[in-house]
MARTOR-755724 format. One record per residue (C-alpha): residue number from 1; residue in one letter; chain; x, y, z. Coordinates in steps of 0.25 Angstrom, whole numbers, always signed. Each point is the difference from the previous one (the first is absolute). Example, Ala and Ser with C-alpha at 12.3 -4.5 7.8 and 13.67 -1.06 7.14 Angstrom:
REM residues 2
{1; A; A; {+49; -18; +31}}
{2; S; A; {+6; +14; -2}}
***
This chain:
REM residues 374
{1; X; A; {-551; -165; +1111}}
{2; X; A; {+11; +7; +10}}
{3; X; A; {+9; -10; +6}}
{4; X; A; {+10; +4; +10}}
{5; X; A; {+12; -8; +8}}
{6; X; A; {-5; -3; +16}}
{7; X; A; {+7; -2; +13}}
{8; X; A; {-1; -15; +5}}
{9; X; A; {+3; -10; +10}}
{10; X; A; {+1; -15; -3}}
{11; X; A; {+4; -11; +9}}
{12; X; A; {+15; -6; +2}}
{13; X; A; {-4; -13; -7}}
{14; X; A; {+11; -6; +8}}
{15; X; A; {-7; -1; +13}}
{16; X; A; {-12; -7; -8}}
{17; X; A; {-1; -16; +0}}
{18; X; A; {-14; -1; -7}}
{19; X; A; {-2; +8; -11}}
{20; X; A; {-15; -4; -3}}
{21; X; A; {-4; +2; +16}}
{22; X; A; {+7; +12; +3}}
{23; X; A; {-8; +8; -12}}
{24; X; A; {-12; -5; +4}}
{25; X; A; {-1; +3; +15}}
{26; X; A; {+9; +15; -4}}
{27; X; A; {-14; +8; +0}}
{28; X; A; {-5; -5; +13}}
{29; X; A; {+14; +3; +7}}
{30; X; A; {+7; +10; -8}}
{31; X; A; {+2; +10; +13}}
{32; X; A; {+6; -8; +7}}
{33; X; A; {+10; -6; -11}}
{34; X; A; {+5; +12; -2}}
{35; X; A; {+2; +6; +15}}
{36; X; A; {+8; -14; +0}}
{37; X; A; {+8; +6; -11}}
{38; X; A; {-3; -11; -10}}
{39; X; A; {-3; +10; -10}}
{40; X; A; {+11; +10; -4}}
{41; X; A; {+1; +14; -6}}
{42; X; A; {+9; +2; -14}}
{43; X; A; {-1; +17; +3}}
{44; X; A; {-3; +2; -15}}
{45; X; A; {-11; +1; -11}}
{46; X; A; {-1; -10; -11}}
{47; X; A; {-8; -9; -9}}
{48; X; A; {+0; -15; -3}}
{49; X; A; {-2; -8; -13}}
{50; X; A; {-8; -11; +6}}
{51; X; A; {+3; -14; -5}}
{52; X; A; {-10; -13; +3}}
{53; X; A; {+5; -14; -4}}
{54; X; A; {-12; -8; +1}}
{55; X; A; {-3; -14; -4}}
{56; X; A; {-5; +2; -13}}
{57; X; A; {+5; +13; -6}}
{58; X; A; {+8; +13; +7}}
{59; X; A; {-8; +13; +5}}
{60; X; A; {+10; +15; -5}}
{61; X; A; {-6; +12; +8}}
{62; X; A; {+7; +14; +7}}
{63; X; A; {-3; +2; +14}}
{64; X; A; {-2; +18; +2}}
{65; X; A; {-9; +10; +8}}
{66; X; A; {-10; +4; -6}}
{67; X; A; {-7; +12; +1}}
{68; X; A; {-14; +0; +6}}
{69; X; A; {-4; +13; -9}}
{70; X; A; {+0; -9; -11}}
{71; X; A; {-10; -11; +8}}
{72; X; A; {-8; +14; +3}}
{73; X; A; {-1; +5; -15}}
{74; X; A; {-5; -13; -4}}
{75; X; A; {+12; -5; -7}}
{76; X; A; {+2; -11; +7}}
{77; X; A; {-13; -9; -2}}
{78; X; A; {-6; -9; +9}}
{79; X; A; {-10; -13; -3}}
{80; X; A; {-7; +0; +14}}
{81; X; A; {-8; +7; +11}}
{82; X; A; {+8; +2; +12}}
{83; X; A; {-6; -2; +16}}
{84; X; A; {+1; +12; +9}}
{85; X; A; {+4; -9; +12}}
{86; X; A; {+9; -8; -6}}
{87; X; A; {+7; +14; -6}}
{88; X; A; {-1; +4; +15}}
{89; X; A; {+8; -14; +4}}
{90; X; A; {+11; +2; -8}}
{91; X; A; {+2; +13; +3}}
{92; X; A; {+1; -3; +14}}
{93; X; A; {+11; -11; -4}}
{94; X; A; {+9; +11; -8}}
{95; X; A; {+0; +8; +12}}
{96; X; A; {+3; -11; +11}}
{97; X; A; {+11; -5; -9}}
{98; X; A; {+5; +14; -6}}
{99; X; A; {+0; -9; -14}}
{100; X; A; {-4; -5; -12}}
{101; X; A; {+4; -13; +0}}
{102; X; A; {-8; -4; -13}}
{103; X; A; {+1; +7; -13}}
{104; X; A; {-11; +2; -8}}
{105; X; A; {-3; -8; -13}}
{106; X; A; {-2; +9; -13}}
{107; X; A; {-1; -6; -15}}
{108; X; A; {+4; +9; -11}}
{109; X; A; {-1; -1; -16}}
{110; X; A; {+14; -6; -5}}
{111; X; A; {+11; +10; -2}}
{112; X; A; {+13; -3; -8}}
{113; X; A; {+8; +10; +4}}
{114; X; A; {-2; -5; +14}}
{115; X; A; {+2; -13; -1}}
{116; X; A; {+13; +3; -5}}
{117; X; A; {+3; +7; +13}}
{118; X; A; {-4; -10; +9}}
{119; X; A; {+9; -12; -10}}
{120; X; A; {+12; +11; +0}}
{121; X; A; {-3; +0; +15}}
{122; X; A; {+1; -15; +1}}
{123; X; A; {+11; -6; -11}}
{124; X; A; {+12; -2; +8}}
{125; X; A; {-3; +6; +13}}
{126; X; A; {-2; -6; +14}}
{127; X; A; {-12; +0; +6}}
{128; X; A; {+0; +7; +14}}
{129; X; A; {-9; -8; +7}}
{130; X; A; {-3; -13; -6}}
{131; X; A; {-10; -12; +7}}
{132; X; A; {-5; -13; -3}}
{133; X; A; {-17; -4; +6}}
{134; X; A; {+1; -16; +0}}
{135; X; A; {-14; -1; +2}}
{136; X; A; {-3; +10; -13}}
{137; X; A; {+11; -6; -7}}
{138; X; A; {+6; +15; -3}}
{139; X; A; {+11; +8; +1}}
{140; X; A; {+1; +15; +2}}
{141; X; A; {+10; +9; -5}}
{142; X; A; {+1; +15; +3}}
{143; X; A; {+9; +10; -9}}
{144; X; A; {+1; +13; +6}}
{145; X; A; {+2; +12; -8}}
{146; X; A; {+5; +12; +8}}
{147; X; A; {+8; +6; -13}}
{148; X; A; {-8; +14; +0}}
{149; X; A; {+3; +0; -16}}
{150; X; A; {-6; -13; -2}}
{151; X; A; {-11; +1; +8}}
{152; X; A; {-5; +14; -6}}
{153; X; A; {+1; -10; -12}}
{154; X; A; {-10; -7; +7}}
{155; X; A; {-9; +11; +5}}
{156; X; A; {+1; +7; -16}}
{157; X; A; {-5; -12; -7}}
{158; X; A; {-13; -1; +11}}
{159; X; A; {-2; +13; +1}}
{160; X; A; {-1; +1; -16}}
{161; X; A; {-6; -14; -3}}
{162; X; A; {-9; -5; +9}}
{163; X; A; {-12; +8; +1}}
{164; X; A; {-7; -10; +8}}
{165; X; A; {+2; -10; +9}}
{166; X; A; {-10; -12; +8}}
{167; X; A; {+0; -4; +13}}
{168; X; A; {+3; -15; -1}}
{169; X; A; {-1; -2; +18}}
{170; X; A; {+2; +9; +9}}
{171; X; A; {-14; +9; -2}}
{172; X; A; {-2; +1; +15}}
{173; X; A; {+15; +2; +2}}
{174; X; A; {+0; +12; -12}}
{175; X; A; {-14; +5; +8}}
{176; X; A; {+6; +0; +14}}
{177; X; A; {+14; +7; -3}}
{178; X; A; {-7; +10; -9}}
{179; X; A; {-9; +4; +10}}
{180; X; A; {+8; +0; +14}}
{181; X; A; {+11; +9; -9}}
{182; X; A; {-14; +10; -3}}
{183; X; A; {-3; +0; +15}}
{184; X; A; {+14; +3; +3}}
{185; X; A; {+4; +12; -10}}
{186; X; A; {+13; +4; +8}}
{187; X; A; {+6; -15; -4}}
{188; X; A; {+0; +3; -14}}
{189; X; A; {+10; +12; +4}}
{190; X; A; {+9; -9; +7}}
{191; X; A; {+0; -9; -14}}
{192; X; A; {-12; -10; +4}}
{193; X; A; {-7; +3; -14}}
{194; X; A; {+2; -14; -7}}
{195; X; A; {-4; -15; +3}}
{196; X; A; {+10; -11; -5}}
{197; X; A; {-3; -8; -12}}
{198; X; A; {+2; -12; -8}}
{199; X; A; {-2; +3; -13}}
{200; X; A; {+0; -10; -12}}
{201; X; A; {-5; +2; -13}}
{202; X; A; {-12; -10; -5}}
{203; X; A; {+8; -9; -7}}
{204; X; A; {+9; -4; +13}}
{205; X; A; {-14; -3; +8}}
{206; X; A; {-8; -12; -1}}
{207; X; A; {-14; +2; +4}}
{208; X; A; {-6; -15; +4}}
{209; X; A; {-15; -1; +5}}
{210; X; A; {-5; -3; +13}}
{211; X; A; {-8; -13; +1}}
{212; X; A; {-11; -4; +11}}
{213; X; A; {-3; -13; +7}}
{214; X; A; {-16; +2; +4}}
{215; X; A; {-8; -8; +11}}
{216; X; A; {-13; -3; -6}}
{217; X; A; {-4; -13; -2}}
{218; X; A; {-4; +2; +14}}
{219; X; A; {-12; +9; -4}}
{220; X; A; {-3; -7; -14}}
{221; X; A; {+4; -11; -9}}
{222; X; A; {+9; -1; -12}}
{223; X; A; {-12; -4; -7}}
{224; X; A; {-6; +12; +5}}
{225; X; A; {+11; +9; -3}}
{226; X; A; {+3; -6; -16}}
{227; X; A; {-16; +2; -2}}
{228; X; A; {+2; +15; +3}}
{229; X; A; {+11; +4; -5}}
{230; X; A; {-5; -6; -13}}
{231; X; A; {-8; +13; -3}}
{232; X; A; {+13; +9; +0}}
{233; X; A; {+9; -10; -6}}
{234; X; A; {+4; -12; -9}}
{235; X; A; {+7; -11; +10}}
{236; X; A; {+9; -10; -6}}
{237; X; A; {+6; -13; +7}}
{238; X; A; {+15; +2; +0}}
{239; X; A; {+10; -13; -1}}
{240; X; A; {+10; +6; +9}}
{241; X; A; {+3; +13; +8}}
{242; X; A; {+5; +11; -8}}
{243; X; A; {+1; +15; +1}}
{244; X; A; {-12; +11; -5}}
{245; X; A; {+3; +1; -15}}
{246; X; A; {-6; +14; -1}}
{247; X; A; {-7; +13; +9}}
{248; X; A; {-16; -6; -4}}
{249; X; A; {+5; -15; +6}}
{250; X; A; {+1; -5; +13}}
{251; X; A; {+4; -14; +4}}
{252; X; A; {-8; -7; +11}}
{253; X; A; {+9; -11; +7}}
{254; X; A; {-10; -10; +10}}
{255; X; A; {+5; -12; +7}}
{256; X; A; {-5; -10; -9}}
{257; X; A; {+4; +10; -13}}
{258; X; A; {+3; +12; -10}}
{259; X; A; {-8; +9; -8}}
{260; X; A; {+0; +13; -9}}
{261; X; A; {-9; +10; +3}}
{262; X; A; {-1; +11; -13}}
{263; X; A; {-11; +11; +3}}
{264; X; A; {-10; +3; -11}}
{265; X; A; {-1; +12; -8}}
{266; X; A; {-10; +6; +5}}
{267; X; A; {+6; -1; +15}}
{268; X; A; {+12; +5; -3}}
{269; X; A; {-8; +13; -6}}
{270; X; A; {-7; +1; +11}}
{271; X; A; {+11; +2; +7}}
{272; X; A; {+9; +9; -9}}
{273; X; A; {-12; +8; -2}}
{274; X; A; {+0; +2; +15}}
{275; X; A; {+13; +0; +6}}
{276; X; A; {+7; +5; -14}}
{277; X; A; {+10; -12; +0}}
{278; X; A; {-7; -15; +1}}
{279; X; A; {+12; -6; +11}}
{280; X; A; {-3; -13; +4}}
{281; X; A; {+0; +2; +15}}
{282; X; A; {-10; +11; -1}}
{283; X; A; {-10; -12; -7}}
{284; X; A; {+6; -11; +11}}
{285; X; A; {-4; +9; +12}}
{286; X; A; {-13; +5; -5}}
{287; X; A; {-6; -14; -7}}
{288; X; A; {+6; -10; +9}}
{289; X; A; {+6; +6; +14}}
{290; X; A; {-13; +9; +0}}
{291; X; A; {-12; -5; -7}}
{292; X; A; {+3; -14; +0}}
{293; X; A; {+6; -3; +14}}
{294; X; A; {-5; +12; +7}}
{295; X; A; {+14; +7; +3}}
{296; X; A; {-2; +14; +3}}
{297; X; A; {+13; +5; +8}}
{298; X; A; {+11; -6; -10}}
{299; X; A; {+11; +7; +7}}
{300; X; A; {-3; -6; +14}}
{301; X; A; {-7; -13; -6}}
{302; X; A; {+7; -12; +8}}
{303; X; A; {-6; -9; -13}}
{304; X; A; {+11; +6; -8}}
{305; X; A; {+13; -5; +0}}
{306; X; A; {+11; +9; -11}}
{307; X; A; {+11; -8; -6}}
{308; X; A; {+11; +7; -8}}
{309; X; A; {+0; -2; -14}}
{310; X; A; {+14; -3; -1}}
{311; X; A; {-1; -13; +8}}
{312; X; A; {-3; -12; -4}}
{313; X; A; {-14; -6; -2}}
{314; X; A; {+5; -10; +11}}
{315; X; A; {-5; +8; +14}}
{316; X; A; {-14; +0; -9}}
{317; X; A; {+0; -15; -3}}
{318; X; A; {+4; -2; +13}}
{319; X; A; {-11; +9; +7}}
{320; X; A; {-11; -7; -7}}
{321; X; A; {+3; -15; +1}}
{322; X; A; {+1; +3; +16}}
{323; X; A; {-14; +10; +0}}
{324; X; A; {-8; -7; -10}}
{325; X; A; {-10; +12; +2}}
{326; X; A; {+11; +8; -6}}
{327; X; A; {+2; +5; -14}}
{328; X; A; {+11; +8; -6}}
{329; X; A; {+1; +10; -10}}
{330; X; A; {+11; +4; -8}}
{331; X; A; {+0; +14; -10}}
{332; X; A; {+7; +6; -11}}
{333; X; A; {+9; +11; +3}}
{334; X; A; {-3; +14; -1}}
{335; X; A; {+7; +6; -14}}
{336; X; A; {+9; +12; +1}}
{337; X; A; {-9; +8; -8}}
{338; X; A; {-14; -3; +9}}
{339; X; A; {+9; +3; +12}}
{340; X; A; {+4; +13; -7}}
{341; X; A; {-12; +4; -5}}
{342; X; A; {-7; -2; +15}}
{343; X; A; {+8; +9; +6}}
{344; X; A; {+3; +10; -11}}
{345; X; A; {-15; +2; +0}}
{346; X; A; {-2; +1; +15}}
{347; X; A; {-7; -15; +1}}
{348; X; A; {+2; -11; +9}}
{349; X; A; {+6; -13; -1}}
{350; X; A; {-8; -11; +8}}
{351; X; A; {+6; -4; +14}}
{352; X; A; {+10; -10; -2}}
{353; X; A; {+1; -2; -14}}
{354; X; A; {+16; +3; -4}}
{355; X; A; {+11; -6; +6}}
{356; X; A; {+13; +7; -4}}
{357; X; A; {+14; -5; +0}}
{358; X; A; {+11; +3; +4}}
{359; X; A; {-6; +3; +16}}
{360; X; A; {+8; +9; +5}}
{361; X; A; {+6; -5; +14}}
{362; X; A; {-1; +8; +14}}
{363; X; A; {+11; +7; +6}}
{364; X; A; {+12; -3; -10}}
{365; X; A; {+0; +14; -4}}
{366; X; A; {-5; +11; +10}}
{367; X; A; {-3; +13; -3}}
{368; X; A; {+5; +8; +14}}
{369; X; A; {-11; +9; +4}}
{370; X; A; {+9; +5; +13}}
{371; X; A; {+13; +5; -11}}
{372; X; A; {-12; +7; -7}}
{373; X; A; {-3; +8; +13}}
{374; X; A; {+14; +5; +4}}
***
């Protein structure tokens, strides 16, 4: 993988009393934050080792261009199918704000040689930018690199070492740039040939599921539901809430109780024979959303409510005792090597089925599309 130091802007963090609601709302007004001046210029390339503190364990990754001939080529592997419009939507929103005000998510296999970069990078130094999220309960650390020794360090051990990286989020994102930069040859002559990136390796991700809350008692009853679902699966009463043990369980939460759902044999064949990998979604959406309660547009359906993984189990609890014709399932997450073997064998992943952590914020670290043109 080629990596390269990018020009960028960022905010003066002085001028920002709400941490939590300025990133939110920095898509929707970026433009006009920075004809205020609220973002500034550091007239340089670099790097950054990026640094998460979150509740329950810290996040390591570098911040770099990328260049998009290795999106092009196939090195860097994506896990789901990407809509034209919404391709067309964010090119639109590059140009109108003459930035990339979100990097784009990429696993790679572990590498020791640069984790050792990234922790010489970190041991003793300052962080440049550095920002706590009350609401996440994190803190973000930036560590910019603009040594040109040590950052041809950098670019030496990715260019040698990894092969292959995945698109973790930011498909569209990766799609968008890609193609506006293809439709606008002469940028890449001004230097507008990479997108910016934030790239950790596997084991600094967490990959959590997404769960769902479905309204369907409404259309049938629990009874109902138990008696079908009883030809694709074993059902056990559960004493207490608890989180999917394994990729063939699901755990079923009602108002009134808790069950495990474990697909038989011969489904889970079916469906590995067909699709090549048995994911637990894939048999959700097309025994229960689509046979069973006659949901067809999954995407759009407004019986579906997605609950990230990394939550608690109390929003579900919640949402069933108040709409008893509820019902909420929670998965087991997707395993790094079912993740890798979908998108290293051109498949799918189901809609909404991984939930990765860290999320990368909005508009902390912008790549500069307008430095890139002069």
């Amino acid at each position: 993988m080629n990596i390269k130091p990018f020009h960028f802007l960022h905010p003066d963090f002085e001028k920002i009393k709400d941490h939590d609601s300025f990133f939110d709302q920095v898509r929707n007004v970026f433009p006009d934050l920075k004809k205020e001046g609220i973002y500034q210029d550091d007239l340089h390339k670099s790097i950054f080792v990026y640094r998460i503190k979150a509740k329950n364990r810290t996040y390591q990754g570098i911040i770099a261009a990328v260049d998009i001939h290795d999106y092009l080529k196939g090195l860097i592997k994506k896990h789901e199918n990407t809509l034209t419009t919404q391709e067309e939507t964010i090119s639109n929103l590059m140009k109108e704000r003459a930035a990339i005000i979100k990097p784009v998510l990429i696993a790679y296999n572990e590498q020791k040689k640069i984790k050792e970069l990234i922790k010489k990078s970190v041991v003793g130094v300052k962080p440049k930018f550095k920002l706590g999220f009350e609401r996440d309960q994190q803190v973000h650390e930036f560590f910019e690199i603009t040594d040109k020794k040590f950052i041809l360090q950098f670019q030496k051990e990715f260019k040698s070492k990894v092969k292959k990286a995945y698109i973790a989020d930011g498909h569209h994102r990766m799609a968008a740039v890609c193609k506006f930069i293809l439709q606008n040859p002469e940028l890449s002559q001004t230097g507008l040939n990479c997108v910016m990136c934030a790239l950790f390796d596997f084991s600094e991700l967490s990959i959590f599921p997404y769960n769902r809350i479905i309204k369907a008692f409404d259309v049938i009853t629990k009874d109902e539901l138990f008696n079908l679902l009883n030809r694709y699966a074993t059902i056990t009463v559960l004493k207490k809430i608890r989180p999917s043990k394994s990729k063939t369980e699901m755990i079923i939460i009602t108002a009134d109780s808790c069950y495990s759902l474990i697909w038989r044999k011969e489904v889970l064949q079916y469906f590995k024979q067909k699709n090549g990998i048995a994911f637990d979604i894939d048999i959700f959406n097309e025994i229960i959303l689509r046979d069973i309660l006659g949901v067809q547009s999954i995407r759009s359906s407004d019986r579906i409510t997605y609950l990230e993984g990394i939550k608690s189990f109390k929003p579900i609890i919640k949402a069933v005792q108040e709409k008893p014709d509820s019902v909420g399932f929670l998965f087991f997450p997707v395993r790094k090597s079912d993740f890798v073997k979908v998108a290293d064998e051109h498949m799918v992943l189901p809609p909404k089925s991984t939930w990765f952590e860290p999320r990368i914020k909005n508009g902390i670290i912008v790549q500069d599309v307008d430095l890139q043109l002069k």
